[in-house]
N, C-alpha and C positions, 0 to 999 in steps of 0.2 A: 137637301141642298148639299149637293159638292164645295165644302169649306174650302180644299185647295184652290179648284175652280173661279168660287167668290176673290177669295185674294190675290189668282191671278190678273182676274178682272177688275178689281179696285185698286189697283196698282197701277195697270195701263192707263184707263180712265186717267189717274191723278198724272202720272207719267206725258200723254197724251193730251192732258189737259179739255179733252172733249167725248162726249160720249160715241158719238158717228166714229168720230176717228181709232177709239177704244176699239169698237166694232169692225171698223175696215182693219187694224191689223193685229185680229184675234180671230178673222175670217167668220163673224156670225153677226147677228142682227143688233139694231139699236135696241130694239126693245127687250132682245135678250138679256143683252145687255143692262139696261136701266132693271129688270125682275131681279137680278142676281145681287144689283147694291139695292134696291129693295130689302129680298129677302136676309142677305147678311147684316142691312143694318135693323131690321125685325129680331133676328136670333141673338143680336149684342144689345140689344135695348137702347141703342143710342144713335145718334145721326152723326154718319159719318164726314160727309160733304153737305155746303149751303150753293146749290144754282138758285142761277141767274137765268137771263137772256144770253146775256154775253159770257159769263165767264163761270168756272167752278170753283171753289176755294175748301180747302178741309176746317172741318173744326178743330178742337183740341184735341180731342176722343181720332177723329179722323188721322193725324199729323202720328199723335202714337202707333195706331195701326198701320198706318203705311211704311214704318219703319221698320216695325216688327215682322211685317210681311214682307220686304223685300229681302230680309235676312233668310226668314224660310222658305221663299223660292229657293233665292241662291243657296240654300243647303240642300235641298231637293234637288237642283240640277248637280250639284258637285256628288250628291250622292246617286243620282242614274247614271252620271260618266262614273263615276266610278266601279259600280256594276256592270256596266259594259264592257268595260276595259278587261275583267274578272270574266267575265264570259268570252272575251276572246283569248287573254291571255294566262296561261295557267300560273296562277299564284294564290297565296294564303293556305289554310289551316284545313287540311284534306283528314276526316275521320272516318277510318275506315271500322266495321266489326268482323273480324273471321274466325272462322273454327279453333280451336287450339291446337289439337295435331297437324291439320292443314296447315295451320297458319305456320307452326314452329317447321316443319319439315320440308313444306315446298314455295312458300311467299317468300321466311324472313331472308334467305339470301337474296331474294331479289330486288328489296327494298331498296339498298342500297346501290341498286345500278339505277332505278327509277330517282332518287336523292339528286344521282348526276346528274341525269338528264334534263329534271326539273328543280335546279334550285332553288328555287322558290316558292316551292309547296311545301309546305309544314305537315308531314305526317303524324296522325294520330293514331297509332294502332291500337284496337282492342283486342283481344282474344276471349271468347265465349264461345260455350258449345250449344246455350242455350238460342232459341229464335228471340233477337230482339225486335222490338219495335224499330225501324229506323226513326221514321219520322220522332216520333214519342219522345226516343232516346238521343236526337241530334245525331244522328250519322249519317254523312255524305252517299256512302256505299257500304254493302255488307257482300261479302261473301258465301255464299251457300251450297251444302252439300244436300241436291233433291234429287227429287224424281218427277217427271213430266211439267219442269219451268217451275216459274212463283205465281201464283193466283193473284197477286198482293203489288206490286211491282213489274216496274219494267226491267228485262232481266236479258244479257249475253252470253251464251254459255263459254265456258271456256276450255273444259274437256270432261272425255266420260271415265267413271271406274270402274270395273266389275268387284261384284263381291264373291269373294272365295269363302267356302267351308272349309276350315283345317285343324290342325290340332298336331303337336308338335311328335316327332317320333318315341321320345321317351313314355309319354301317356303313350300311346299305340303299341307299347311294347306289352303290355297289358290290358287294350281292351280292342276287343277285335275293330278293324273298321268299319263304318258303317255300308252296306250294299247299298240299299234306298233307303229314302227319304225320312222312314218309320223307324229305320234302324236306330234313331237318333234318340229316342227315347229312351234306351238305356243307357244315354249316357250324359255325364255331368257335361253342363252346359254352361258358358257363360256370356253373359248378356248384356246391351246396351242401353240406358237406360231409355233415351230419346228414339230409340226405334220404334217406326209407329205400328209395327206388327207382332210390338209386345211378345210374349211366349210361344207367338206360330212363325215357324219359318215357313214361308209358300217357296217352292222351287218349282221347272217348270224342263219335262223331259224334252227330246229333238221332235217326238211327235206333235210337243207343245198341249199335250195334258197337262195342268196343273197336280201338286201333289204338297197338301199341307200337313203339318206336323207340330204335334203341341210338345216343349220341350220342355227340360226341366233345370232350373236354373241352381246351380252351384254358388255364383254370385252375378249383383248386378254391377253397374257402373257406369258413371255417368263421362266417362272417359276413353276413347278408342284403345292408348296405349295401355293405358289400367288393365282390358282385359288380354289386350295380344301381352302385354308380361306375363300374366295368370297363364296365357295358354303354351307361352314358350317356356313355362316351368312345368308344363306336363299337368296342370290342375283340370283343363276340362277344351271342348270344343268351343270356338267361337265362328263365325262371321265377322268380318272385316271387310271394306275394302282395299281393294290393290295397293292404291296410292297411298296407306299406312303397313303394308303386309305385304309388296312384293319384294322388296330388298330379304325378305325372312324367310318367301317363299322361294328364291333362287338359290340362296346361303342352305337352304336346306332344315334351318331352324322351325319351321314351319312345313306342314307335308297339305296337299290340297286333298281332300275326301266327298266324295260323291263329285266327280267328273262329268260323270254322264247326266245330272241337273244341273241347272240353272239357277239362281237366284236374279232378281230383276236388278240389270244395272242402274247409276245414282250418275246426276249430271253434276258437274261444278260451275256454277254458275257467279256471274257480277251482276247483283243487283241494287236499283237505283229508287228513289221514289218518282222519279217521273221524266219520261223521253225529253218533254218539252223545256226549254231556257236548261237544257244539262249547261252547267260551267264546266268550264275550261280542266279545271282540275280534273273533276269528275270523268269527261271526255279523253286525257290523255288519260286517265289511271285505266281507265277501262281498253283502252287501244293497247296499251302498255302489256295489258292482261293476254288480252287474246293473241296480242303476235309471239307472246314468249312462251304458249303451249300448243300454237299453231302445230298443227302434223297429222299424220293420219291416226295414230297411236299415241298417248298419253305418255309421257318417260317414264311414268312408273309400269307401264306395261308393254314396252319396247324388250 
């Protein structure tokens, strides 16, 4: 039994004072009608209304419930309009999770243009490098740095990175560069922890031969900037991408090595737990996203 249902309909009825007429403006049958204060009053052990020929009247049991229930309609409907209103107009408590380099380098200035435009969303920023749960975790939206979309999620992309091999000029001044891909194993390396290719770099020539490499790690970390420090103090080779390493690699603090491979680009993506009823918040945050990296090239690889 539909308990909400029951109480809509024992409410009319009492309201309506007939059961035909309960039926005519609830748009369904008498007798569906009459099964529902049946079965609700089978489920409360008690008899709600005493008919007649002529007329209905509540018991005592009846007279409590109907008071009781016309408060939780009327909170039910005050609570769908208020849902609604939330779905078309962006307000309330927007929790976002994003990367921590990402999020410190290319989001947190823009937070504050998104503040103006919606003042009415309460942003909750998180910062984590690890994959959360959305849902699990209560987050509206997460951010992510993948490859070929989210499995998991409905997801926009909002720009691509390349990843660069480099290593800063002063290590270079003492270890030769590497030619290819194999070159790379004589040299200290240093590593991200959540890369999901662990200690093989796969890179990928113009003829689009694969060509993989087991390297060896110096140190690991579970932090982009962790290791581009390590590497702009000369301690070893990394990978990176752009959008944390082109500012180092134009400045020169960084030198790019092995040119003529590839490493597979990583997408930036907004992701959502589900296209369907997105609110309002959700909807501009994600609009918000995409028109302020709109372009053909990413700014950090402009």
């Amino acid at each position: 039994m539909d308990r909400l249902r029951a109480f809509e309909i024992f409410t009319t009825v009492v309201a309506r004072g007939s059961f035909v007429r309960a039926a005519e403006a609830l748009d369904t049958s008498p007798a569906n009608v009459t099964r529902y204060i049946v079965e609700l009053e089978t489920h409360l052990g008690t008899r709600l209304l005493n008919r007649n020929s002529r007329k209905l009247s509540l018991t005592e049991s009846g007279e409590a419930l109907y008071e009781r229930s016309r408060q939780i309609l009327e909170e039910v409907a005050e609570a769908e309009a208020l849902a609604s209103a939330t779905t078309l107009r962006p307000r309330g408590r927007l929790r976002i999770n994003v990367p921590v380099s990402f999020g410190i380098l290319h989001l947190a200035p823009l937070w504050p243009q998104f503040m103006e435009r919606y003042p009415e969303v309460e942003l909750d920023v998180v910062l984590a490098d690890r994959v959360v749960d959305l849902v699990e975790e209560g987050f509206d939206l997460g951010i992510r740095i993948a490859r070929g979309g989210s499995p998991t999620y409905a997801a926009r992309k909002l720009a691509t990175s390349r990843n660069i091999v480099c290593a800063s000029p002063g290590y270079l001044l003492g270890h030769p560069p590497p030619k290819v891909p194999a070159d790379l194993r004589e040299h200290a390396c240093l590593g991200y922890t959540y890369a999901h290719t662990a200690d093989e770099w796969r890179f990928t020539d113009a003829a689009g031969t694969e060509h993989m490499v087991k390297v060896r790690y110096a140190m690991h970390t579970n932090n982009g900037d962790t290791a581009r420090a390590a590497a702009i103090a000369g301690r070893g080779v990394i990978w990176q991408p752009t959008f944390l390493i082109g500012t180092d690699l134009r400045a020169r603090r960084l030198v790019e090595l092995l040119p003529a491979y590839r490493l597979p680009d990583i997408d930036v993506l907004a992701v959502y737990p589900s296209r369907r009823h997105l609110s309002a918040k959700v909807r501009v945050m994600v609009d918000f996203l995409v028109q302020t990296f709109a372009g053909k090239q990413a700014p950090w690889d402009r």
